[in-house]
C-alpha positions as CSV (number, residue, x, y, z in Angstrom):
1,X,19.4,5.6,5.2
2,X,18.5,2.1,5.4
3,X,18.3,0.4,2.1
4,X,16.0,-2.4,3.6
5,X,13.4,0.2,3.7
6,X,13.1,0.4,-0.7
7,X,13.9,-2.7,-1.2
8,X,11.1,-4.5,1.1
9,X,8.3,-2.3,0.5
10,X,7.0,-1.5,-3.0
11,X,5.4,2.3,-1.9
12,X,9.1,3.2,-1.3
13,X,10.0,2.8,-5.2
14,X,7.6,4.5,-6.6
15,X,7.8,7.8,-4.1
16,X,11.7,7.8,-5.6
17,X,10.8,7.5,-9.0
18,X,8.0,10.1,-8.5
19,X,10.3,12.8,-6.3
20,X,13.2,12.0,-8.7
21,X,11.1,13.1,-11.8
22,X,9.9,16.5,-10.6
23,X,13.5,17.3,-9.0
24,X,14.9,16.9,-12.5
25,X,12.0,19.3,-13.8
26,X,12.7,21.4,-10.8
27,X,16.4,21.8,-12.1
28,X,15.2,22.3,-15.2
29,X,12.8,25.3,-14.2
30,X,15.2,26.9,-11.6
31,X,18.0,27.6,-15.1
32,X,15.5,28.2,-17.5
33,X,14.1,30.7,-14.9
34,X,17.3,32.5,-14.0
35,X,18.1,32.5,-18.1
36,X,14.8,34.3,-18.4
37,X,15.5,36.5,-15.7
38,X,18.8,37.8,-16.7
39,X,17.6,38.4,-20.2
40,X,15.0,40.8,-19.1
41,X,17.0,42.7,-16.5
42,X,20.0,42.7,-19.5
43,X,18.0,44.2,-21.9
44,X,16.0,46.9,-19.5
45,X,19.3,47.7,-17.4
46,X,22.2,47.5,-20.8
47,X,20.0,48.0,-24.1
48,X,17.4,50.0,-22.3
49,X,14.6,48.4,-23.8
50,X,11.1,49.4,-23.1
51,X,8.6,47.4,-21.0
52,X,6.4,46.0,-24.3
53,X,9.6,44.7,-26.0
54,X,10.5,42.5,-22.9
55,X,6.1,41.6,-22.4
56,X,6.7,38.8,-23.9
57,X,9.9,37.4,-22.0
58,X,7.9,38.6,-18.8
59,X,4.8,36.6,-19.5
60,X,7.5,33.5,-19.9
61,X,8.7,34.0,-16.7
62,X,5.4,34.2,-14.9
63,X,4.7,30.7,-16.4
64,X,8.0,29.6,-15.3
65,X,7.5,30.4,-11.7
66,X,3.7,29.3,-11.6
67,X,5.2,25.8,-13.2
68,X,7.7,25.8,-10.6
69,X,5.2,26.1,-7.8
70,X,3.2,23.5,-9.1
71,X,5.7,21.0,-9.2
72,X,6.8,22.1,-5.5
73,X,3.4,21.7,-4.3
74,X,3.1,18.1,-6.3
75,X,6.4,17.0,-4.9
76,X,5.0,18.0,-1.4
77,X,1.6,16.2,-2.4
78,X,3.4,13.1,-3.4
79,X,5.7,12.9,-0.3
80,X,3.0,13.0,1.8
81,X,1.1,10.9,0.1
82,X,4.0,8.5,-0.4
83,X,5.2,8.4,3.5
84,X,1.7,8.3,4.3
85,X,1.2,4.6,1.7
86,X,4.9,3.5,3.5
87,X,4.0,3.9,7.0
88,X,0.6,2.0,6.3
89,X,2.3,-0.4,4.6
90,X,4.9,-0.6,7.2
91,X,2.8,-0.9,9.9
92,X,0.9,-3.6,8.7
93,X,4.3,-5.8,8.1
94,X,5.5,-4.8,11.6
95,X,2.1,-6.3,13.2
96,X,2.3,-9.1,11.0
97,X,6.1,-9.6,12.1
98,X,5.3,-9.6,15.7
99,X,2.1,-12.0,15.2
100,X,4.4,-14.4,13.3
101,X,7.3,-14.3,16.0
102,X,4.9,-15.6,18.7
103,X,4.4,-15.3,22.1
104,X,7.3,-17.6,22.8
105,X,10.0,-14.9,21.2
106,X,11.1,-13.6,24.7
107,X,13.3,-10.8,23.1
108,X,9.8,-8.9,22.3
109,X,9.8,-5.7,24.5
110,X,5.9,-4.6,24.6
111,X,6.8,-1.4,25.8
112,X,9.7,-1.3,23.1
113,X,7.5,-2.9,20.8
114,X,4.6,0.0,21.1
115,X,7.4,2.6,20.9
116,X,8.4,1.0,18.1
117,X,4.9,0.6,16.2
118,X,3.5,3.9,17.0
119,X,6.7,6.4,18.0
120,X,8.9,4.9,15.7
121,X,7.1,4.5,12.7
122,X,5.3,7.8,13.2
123,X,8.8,9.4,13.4
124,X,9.3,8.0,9.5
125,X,6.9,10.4,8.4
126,X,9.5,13.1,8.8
127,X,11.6,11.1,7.3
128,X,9.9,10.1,3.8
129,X,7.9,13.3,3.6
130,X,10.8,15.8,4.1
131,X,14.7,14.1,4.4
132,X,14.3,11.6,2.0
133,X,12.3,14.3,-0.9
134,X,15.4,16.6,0.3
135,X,18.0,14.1,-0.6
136,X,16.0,13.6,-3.9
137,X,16.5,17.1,-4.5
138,X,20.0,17.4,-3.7
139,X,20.7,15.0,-5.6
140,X,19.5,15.9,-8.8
141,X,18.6,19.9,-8.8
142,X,21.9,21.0,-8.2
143,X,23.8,18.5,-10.8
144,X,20.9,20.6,-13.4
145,X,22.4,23.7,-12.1
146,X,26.0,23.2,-12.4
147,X,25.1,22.0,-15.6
148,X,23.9,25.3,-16.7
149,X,26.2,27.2,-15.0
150,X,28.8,25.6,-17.3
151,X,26.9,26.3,-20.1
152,X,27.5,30.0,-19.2
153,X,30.8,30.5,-17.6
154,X,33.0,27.2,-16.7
155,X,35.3,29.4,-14.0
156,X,32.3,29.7,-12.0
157,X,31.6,25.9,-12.7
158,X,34.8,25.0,-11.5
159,X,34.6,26.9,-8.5
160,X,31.3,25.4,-7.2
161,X,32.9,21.8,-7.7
162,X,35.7,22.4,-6.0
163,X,33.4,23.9,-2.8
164,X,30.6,21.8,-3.3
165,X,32.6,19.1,-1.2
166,X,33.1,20.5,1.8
167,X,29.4,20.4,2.6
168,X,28.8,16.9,2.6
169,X,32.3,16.1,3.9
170,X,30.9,18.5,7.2
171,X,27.7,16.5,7.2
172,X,29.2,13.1,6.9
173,X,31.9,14.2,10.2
174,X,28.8,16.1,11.9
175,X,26.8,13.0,10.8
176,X,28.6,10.2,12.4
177,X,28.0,11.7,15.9
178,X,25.0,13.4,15.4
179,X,23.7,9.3,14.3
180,X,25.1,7.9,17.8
181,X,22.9,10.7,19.7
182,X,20.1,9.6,17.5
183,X,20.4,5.7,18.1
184,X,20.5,6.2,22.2
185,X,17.6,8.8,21.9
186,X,15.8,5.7,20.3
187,X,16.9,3.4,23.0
188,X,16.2,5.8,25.7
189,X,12.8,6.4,24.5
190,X,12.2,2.4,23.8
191,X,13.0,1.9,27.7
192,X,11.4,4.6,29.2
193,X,8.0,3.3,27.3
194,X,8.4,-0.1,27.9
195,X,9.6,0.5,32.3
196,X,6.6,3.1,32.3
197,X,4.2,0.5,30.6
198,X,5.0,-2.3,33.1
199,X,4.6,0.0,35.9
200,X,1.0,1.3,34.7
201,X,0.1,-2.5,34.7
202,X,1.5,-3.7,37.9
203,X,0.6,-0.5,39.7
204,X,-1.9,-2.5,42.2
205,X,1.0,-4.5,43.0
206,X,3.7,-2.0,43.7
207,X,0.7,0.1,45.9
208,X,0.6,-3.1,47.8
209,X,4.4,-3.4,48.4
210,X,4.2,0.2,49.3
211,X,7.1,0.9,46.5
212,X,5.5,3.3,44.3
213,X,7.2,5.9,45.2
214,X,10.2,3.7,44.1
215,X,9.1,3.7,41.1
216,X,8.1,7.0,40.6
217,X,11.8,7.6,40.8
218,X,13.0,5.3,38.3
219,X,10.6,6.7,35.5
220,X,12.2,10.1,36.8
221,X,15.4,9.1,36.1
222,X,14.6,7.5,32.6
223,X,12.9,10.9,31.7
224,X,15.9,12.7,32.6
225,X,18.6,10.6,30.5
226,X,15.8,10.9,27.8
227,X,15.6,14.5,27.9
228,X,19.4,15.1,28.3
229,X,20.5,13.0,25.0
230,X,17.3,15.1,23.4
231,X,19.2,18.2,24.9
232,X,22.6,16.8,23.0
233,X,21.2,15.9,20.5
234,X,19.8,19.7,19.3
235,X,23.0,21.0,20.8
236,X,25.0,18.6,17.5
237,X,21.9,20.3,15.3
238,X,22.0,23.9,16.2
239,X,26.0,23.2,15.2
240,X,25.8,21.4,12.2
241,X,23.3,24.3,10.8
242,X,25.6,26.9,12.0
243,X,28.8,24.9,9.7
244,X,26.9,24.5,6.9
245,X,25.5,28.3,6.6
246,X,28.9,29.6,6.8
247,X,30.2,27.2,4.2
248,X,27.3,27.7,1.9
249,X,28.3,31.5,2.6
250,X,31.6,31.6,1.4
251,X,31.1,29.9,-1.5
252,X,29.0,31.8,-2.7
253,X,31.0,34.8,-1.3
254,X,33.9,33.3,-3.6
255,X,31.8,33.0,-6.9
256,X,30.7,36.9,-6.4
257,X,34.2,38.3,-6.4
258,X,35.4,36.0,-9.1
259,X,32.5,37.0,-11.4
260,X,32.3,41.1,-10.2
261,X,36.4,41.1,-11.2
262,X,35.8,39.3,-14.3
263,X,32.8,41.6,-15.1
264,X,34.5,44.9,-14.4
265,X,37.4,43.4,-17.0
266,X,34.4,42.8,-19.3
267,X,35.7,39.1,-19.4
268,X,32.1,38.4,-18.7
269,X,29.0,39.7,-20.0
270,X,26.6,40.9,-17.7
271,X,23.6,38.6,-18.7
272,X,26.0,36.2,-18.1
273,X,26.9,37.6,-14.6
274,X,23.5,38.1,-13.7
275,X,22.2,34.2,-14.3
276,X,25.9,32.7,-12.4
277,X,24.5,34.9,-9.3
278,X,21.3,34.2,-9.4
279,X,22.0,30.4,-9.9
280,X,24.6,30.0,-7.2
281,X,22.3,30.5,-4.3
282,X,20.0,27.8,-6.1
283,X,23.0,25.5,-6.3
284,X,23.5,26.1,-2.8
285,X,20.2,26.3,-1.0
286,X,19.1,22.4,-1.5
287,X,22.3,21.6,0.3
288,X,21.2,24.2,2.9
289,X,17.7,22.4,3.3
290,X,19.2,19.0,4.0
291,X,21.6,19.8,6.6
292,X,18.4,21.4,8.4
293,X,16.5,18.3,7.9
294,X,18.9,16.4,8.6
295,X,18.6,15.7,12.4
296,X,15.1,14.7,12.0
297,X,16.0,12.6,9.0
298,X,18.6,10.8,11.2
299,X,16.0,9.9,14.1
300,X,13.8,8.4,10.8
301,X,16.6,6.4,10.1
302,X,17.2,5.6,13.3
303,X,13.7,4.0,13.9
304,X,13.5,2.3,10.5
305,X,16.8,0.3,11.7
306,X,15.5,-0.7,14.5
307,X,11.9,-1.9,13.1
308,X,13.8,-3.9,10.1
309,X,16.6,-5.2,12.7
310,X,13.7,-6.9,14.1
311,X,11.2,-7.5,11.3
312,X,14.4,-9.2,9.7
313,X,14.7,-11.8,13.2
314,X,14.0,-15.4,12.3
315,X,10.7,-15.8,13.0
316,X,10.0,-18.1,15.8
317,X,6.4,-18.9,14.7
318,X,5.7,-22.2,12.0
319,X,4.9,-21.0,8.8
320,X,2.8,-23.8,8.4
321,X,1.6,-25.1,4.4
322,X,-2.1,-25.4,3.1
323,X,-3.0,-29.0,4.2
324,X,-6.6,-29.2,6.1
325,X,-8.0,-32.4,8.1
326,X,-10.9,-33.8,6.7
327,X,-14.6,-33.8,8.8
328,X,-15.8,-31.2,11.3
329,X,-13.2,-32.7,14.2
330,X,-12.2,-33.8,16.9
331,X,-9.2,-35.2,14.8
332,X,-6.4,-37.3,16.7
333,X,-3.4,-35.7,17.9
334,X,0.2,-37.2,18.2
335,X,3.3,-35.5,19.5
336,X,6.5,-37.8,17.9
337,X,9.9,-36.7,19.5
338,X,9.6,-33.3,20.0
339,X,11.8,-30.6,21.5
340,X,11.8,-27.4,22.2
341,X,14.4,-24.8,23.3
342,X,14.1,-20.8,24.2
343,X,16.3,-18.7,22.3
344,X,19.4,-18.2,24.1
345,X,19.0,-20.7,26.7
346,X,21.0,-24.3,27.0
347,X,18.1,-26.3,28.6
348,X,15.1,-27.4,26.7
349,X,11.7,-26.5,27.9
350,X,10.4,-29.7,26.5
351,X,12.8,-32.8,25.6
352,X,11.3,-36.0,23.4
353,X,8.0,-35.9,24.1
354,X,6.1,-38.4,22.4
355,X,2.0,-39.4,22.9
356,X,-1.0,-39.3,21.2
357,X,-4.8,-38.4,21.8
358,X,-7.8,-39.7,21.0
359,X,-10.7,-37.9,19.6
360,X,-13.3,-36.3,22.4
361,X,-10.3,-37.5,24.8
362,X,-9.4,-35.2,27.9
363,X,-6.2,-35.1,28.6
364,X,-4.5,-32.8,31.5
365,X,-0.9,-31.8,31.5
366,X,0.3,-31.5,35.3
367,X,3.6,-30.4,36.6
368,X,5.5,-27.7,38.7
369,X,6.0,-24.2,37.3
370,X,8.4,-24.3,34.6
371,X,7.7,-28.1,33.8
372,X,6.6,-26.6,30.1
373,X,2.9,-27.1,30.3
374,X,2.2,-23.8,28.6
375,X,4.8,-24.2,26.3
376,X,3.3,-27.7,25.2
377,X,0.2,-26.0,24.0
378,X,2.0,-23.2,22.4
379,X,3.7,-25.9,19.9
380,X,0.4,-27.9,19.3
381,X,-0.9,-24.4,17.9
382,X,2.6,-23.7,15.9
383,X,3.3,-20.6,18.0
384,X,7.2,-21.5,17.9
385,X,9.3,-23.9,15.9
386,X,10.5,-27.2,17.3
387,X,12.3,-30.4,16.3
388,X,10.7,-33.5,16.1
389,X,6.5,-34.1,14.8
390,X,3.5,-32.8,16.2
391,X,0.0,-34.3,13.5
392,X,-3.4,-33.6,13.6
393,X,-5.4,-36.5,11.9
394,X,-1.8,-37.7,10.6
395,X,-0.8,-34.0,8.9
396,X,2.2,-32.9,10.1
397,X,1.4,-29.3,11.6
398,X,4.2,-28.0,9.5
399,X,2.2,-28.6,6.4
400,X,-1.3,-27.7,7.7
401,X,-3.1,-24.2,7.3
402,X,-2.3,-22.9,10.4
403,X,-4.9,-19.9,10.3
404,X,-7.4,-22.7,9.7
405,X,-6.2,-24.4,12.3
406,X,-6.0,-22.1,14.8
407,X,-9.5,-21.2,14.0
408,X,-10.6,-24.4,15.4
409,X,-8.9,-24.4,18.8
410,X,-10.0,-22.4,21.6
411,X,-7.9,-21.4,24.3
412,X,-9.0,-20.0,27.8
413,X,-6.4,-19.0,29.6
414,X,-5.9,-17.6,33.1
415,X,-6.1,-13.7,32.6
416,X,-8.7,-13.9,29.4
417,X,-8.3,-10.4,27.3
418,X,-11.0,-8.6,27.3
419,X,-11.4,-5.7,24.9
420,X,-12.7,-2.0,25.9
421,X,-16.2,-3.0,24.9
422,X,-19.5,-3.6,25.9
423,X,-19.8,-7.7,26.5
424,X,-21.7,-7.6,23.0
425,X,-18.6,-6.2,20.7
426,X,-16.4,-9.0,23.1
427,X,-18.6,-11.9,22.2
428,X,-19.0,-10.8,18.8
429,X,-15.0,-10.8,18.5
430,X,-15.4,-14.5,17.7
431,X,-19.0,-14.6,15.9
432,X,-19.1,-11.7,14.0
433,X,-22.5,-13.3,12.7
434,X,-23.9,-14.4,15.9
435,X,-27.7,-13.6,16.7
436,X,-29.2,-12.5,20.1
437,X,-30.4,-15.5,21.0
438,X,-26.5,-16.8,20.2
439,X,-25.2,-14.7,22.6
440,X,-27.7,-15.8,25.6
441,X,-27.1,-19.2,24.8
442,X,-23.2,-19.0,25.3
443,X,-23.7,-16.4,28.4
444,X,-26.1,-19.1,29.8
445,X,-24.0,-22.5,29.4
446,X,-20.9,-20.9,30.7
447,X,-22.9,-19.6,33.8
448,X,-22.5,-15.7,32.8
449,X,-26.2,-14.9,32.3
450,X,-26.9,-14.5,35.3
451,X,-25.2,-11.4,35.9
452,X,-25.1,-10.0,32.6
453,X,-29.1,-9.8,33.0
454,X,-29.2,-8.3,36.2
455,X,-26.7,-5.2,34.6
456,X,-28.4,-2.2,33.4
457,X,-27.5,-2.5,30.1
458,X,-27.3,-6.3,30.0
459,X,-25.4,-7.1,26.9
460,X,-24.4,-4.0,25.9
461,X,-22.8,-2.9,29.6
462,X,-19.3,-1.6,28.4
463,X,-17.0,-3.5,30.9
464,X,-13.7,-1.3,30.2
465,X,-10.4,-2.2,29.4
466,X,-9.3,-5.5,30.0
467,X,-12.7,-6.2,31.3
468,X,-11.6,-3.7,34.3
469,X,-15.3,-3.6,35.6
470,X,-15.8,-7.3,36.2
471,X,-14.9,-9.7,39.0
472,X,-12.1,-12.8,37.9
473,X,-15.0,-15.1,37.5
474,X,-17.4,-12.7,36.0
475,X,-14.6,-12.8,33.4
476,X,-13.8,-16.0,32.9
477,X,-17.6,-16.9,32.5
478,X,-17.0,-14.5,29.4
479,X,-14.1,-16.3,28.0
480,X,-16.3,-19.7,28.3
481,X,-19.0,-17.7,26.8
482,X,-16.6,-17.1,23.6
483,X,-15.6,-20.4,23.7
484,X,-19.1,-21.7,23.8
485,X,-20.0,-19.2,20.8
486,X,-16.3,-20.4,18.6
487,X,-17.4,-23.8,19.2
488,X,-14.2,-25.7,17.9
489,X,-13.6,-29.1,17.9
490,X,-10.4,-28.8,20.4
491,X,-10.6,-26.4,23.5
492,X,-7.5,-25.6,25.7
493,X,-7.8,-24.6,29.1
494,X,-5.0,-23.3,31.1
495,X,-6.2,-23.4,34.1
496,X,-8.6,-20.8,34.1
497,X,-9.9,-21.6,37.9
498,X,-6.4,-20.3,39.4
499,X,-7.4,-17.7,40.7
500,X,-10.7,-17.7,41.4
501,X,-12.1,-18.6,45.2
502,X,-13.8,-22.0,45.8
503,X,-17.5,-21.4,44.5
504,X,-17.1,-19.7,41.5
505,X,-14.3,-22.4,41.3
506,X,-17.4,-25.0,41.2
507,X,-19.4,-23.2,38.8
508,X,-16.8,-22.8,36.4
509,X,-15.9,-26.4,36.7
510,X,-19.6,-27.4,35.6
511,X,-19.4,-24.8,32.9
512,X,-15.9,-26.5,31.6
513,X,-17.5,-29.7,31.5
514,X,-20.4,-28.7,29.5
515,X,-18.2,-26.9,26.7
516,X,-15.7,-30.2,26.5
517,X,-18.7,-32.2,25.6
518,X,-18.0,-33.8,22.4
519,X,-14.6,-32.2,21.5
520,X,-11.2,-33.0,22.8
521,X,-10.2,-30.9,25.6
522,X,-6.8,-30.1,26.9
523,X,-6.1,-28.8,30.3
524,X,-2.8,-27.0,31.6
525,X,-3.8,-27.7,35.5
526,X,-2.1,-26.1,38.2
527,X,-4.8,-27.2,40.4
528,X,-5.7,-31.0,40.7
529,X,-9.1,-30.5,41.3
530,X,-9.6,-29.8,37.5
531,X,-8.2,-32.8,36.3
532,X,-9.8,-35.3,38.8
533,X,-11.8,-36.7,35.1
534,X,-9.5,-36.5,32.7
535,X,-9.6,-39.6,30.4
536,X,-5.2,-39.2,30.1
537,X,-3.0,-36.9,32.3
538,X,1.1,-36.2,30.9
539,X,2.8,-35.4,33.9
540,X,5.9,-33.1,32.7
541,X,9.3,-32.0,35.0
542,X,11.8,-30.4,33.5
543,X,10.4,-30.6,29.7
544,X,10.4,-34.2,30.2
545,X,7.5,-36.8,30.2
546,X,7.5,-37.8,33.7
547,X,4.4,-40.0,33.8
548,X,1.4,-41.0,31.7
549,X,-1.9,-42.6,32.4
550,X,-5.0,-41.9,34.1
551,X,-5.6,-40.3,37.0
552,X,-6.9,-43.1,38.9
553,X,-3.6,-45.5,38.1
554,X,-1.5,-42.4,38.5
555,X,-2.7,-41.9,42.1
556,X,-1.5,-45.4,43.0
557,X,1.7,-45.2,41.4
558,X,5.1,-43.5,43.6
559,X,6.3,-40.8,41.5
560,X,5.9,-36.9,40.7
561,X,2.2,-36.6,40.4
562,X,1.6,-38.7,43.5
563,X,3.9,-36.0,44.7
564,X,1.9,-33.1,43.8
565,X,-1.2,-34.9,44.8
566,X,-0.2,-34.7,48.3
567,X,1.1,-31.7,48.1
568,X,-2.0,-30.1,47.1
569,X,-4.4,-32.0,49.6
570,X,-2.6,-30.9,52.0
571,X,-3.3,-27.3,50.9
572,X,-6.7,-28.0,49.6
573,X,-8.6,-31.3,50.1
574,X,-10.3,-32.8,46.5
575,X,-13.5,-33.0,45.9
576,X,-13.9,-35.8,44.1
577,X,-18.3,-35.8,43.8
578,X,-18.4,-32.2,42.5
579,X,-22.3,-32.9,41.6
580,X,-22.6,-32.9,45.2
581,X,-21.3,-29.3,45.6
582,X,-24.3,-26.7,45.3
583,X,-22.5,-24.2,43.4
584,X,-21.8,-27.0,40.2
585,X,-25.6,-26.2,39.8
586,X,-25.0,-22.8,38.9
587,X,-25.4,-22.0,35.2
């Protein structure tokens, strides 16, 4: 059991002080019930009393075993209700953990990390509501028991410690491999999520590639390891239960022929002989009850370990302090000296960058794939940690609210999420408060309202998952529309025309223009044509600044973006008087 789990989460605590409370009155009941018990059947069966001298113990034992199913069916109330308050409040510290690690973690898994969020923490509830209470009760009903058994008869005391061992010295042997099977079942299942998740998303592609089929092998193949360490894994149950019934078995076997010779020497009274019996099985049974739940309390643990192994990573993200900019922005922007490097590579993705920008100032960051454009933005919005000093308005980002300020950016990116939705509940996302008239305004300055109108449901068209119903520049048109509706004082745009063929290229183009009016705008460009009126363009290769200026000096001057100019007109010319084009006229 992983400690990690009680000592991080403050639900944890009080479901053990609660379970450890009505265990101990459990205890309590189970030897005050078998003390009732054997009186009655004493006096009926040796002093042959009648029925009205024993109403009284009779009516005691009724309210013992009605007390003792109330605090069963509270224990089972509170576990519940406890695993149910844990997994919550585990859940919400897991999403929190991977918001806080940051895209830039590449050891995140999202098939893993789904497993893990959903599988994984739903396999807990096993865990808290019935191994964890068991162990509770192990714990602390059959300590109550022995104790009264020694109140009564210490041989059969003595005999119970000295087999009470064997049990959990089974478990613990059973245990260690039974804990392996349980940590690859995890694994397995964390892999066959995660390979089956990337296939579902590049399913076009592999149809394409004609390797589906392929595919549809490998997922076999992960099912089948999957199911055969399930397979071993019951095979190490089924075993374990079979061990512990036969040495639960003989010990009790052993205190019935000690107390029967004993009782036939009248070395023992019968009341007395009567209560030991009826007790052993009680002293016996919670033992039982966890070696049954144990298997399902070992894949628990097994999934807690693996969500704190990674809760407890360092996180990657800035934790940022409370510091905010004064005015409504554009604030300047300066980058002094700063590096950054992937976990568990050698080469930095950026390397002493310094520069600064002006506010309302465009500036485009140009370079090969893998230059670190993408990663220069995710610094500027404290995604990862990094050495050197990125301000905005002269506060370091490491003291500014980073909520706050990552309220005020807006980043369009390439492939724009867009959530199963009508195009209402996805503009609303980022103006909960906007009005109708909001909405049209943002649809018609980034050029979407044309065809939202002419859908049947305008606004409220559901466009499906990932916005699975629109064309590429039907949805980028809706991320401009969000942008237009944030309306923060910086907006990022990483290239969001990449994909997109040359007219709706155009229109977008006009619409990007219009929303970086009066705010400072950075573009990642893997095109040129978007950064042909930039007011400053960084040219980065290799994580390095390779050259700085305008695009107009720039073009003039030998070197790497002269390089990719030509390298891109002769793929496809510029455009340098886009007002000429008739598409920039679209709205």
């Amino acid at each position: 059991m992983d400690v990690r789990l009680w000592r991080q989460l403050k639900s944890g605590k009080t479901l053990a002080l609660g379970l450890g409370v009505t265990s101990l009155l459990m205890g309590v009941l189970i030897v005050l019930q078998a003390g009732v018990l054997s009186r009655i059947v004493s006096l009926i069966y040796i002093d042959h009393d009648t029925l009205g001298r024993i109403e009284t113990l009779a009516l005691v034992l009724l309210g013992v075993i009605a007390l003792r199913a109330i605090t069963t069916g509270f224990q089972e109330h509170w576990a519940l209700r406890g695993a149910a308050e844990i997994q919550g409040e585990l859940r919400k510290r897991f999403v929190d953990t991977l918001l806080n690690q940051g895209p830039t973690d590449q050891r995140l898994e999202s098939g893993a990390m789904v497993t893990l969020a959903v599988q994984g923490i739903d396999d807990l509830e096993v865990f808290l509501a019935r191994y964890f209470p068991q162990i509770i009760v192990t714990a602390a009903v059959p300590a109550v028991v022995w104790g009264g058994v020694m109140l009564h008869d210490w041989v059969s005391g003595a005999i119970l410690l000295v087999t009470l061992p064997l049990i959990p010295l089974f478990m613990v042997l059973i245990g260690r491999q039974a804990e392996n099977h349980s940590k690859r079942q995890i694994f397995l299942l964390t892999r066959l999520s995660g390979h089956f998740l990337d296939v579902l998303h590049g399913l076009d592609t592999l149809k394409l590639f004609g390797q589906s089929k392929r595919q549809t092998k490998t997922v076999y193949n992960h099912s089948e390891a999957f199911r055969a360490s399930t397979m071993a894994t019951l095979r190490i149950a089924f075993l374990s239960g079979l061990v512990l019934e036969l040495i639960a078995s003989l010990s009790m076997a052993f205190i019935a022929v000690a107390v029967g010779l004993r009782l036939i020497h009248s070395d023992l009274s019968f009341q007395t002989a009567f209560m030991v019996l009826v007790l052993t099985p009680e002293f016996y049974i919670p033992w039982r009850n966890l070696g049954a739940k144990f298997h399902d309390g070992l894949k628990g643990a097994a999934a807690a370990k693996e969500i704190f192994d990674l809760m407890d990573r360092p996180v990657q993200a800035l934790t940022g302090g409370s510091r905010i900019p004064k005015g409504q922005g554009p604030w300047p922007l300066a980058w002094e000296d700063v590096s950054f490097r992937y976990p568990g590579r050698t080469v930095e993705a950026l390397s002493h960058l310094s520069l600064r920008l002006e506010p309302g100032e465009h500036l485009a960051v140009v370079g090969r794939s893998g230059s670190g454009k993408t990663t220069f933005v995710e610094l500027l919005l404290g995604l990862s940690q990094f050495t050197g000093t990125i301000t905005i308005d002269g506060i370091p980002l490491t003291e500014l609210d980073l909520d706050w300020w990552r309220r005020n950016v807006s980043w369009v990116t390439q492939r724009p999420y867009l959530f199963d939705g009508t195009i209402r509940d996805n503009l609303l996302a980022v103006a909960p408060h906007a009005v109708s008239d909001d909405l049209q305004d943002a649809l018609t300055q980034s050029g979407a309202w044309g065809f939202v109108h002419a859908l049947p449901q305008g606004v409220d068209t559901n466009i499906g998952q990932e916005g699975l119903r629109l064309s590429g520049g039907q949805r980028q048109r809706l991320a401009l529309a969000r942008a237009f509706l944030k309306d923060s004082p910086l907006i990022v745009f990483d290239e969001p025309t990449q994909n997109l063929d040359l007219a709706a290229e155009w229109a977008l183009l006009g619409a990007m223009e219009r929303l970086g009016r009066g705010r400072s705008t950075i573009t990642i460009a893997h095109r040129l044509a978007t950064v042909a009126e930039s007011d400053r363009i960084l040219v980065l290769d290799k994580g390095q600044m390779a050259q700085w200026g305008d695009a107009v000096e720039l073009r003039h001057i030998a070197g790497p973006y002269r390089a990719l100019l030509d390298a891109y007109q002769r793929k496809e010319p510029i455009r340098h008087e886009r007002e000429s084009h008739p598409a920039h006229q679209v709205l």
